[in-house]
C-alpha positions in Angstrom: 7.7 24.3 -47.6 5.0 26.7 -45.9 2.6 23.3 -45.6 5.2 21.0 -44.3 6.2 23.5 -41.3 2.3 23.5 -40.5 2.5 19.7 -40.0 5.4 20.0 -38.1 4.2 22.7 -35.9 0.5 21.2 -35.3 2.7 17.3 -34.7 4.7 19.0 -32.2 1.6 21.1 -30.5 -0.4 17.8 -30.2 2.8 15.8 -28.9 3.1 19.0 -26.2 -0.5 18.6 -25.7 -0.1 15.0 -24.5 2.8 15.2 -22.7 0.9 17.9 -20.8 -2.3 15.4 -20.3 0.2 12.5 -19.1 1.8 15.1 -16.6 -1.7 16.3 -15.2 -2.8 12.3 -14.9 0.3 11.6 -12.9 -0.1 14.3 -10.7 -4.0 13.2 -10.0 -3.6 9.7 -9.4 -2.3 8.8 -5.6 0.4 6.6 -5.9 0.6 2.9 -5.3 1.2 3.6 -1.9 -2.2 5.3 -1.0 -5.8 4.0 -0.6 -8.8 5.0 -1.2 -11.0 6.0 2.3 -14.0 7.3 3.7 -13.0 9.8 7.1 -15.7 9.9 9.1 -16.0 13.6 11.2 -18.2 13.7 14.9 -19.4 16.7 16.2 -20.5 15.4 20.0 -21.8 18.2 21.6 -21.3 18.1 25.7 -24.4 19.9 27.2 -27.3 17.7 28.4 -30.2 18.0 25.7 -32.9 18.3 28.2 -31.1 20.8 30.8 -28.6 22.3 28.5 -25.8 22.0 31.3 -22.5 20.2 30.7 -22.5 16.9 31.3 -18.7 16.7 32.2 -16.3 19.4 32.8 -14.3 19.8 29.1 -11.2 17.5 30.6 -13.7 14.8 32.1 -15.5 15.4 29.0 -12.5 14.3 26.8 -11.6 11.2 29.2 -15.0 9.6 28.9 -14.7 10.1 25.0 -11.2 8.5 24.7 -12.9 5.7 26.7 -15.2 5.2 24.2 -13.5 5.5 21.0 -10.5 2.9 21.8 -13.3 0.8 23.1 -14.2 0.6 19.2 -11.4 1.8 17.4 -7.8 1.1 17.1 -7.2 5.0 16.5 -8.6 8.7 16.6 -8.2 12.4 16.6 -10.1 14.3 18.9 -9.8 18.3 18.4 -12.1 21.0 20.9 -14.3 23.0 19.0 -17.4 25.4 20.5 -20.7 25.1 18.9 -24.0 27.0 19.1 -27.1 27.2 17.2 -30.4 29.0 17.9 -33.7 27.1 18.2 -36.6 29.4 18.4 -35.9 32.9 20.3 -33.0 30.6 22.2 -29.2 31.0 21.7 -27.8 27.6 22.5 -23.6 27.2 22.8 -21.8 24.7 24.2 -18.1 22.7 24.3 -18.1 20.7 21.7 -15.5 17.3 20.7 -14.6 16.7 16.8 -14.0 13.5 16.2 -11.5 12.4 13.2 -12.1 8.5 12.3 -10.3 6.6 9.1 -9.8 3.1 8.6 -12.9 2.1 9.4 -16.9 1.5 8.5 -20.1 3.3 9.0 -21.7 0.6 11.7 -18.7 0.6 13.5 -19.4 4.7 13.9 -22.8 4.1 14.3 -21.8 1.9 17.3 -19.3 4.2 18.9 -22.1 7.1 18.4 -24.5 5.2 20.1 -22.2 5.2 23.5 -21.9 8.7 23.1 -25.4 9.5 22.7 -26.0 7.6 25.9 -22.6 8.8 28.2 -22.9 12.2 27.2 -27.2 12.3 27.4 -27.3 13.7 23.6 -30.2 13.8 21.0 -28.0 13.0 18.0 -23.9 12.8 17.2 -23.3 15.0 13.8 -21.6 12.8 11.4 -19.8 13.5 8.0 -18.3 11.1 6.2 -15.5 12.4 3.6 -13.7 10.3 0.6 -10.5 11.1 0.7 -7.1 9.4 -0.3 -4.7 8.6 2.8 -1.5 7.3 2.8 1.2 6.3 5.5 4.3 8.3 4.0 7.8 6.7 5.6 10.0 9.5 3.9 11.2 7.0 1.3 
């Protein structure tokens, strides 16, 4: 009798056990609604990268950059951030635009970054480009 409860017990522990795993897989795979993406993150800084000035004033700044990005994107998200970094015995800080890009490619942001790097006289455009899962959730 002692044996068969043993079986039982260890049946029902391995059926909990799965159960478990199937729960755990559902919860980690998106649903049929969402994709698979890359978002791509800017940092453009603003200050001129010979002079160190602004090139714009911060709302200027943002116009120009809206220009550019529905020039070669159908959307964005823009957020203000301030940057700095020391080269040397220099403290450099300056406004800085974040950039927020999905639905998209890399050449296309390689594109938009190089009208950046030319309107706002920069060196370089930071970019980051994060796999992530999106999804356009309708409430239903």
């Amino acid at each position: 009798m002692e044996k068969k409860t043993g079986i039982i017990t260890a049946v029902l522990a391995a059926l909990s056990l799965c159960m478990s795993l199937i729960s755990l897989a559902r919860t980690l795979i998106p649903s049929s609604s969402a994709k698979k993406d890359v978002q791509y993150v800017l940092y453009l800084g603003t200050n001129d990268k010979d002079s160190n000035q602004p090139v714009f004033p911060p709302e200027t700044a943002e116009k120009e950059l809206e220009k550019i990005l529905i020039q070669h994107f159908g959307g964005y998200t823009i957020s203000d951030a301030r940057g700095g970094w020391v080269d040397g015995d220099t403290t450099y800080q300056e406004y800085t635009l974040v950039i927020y890009l999905s639905d998209t490619d890399m050449d296309a942001v390689h594109a938009a970054c190089r009208d950046m790097i030319n309107t706002f006289h920069q060196s370089s455009v930071l970019i980051q480009a994060n796999e992530t899962t999106t999804e356009f959730y309708d409430g239903n």
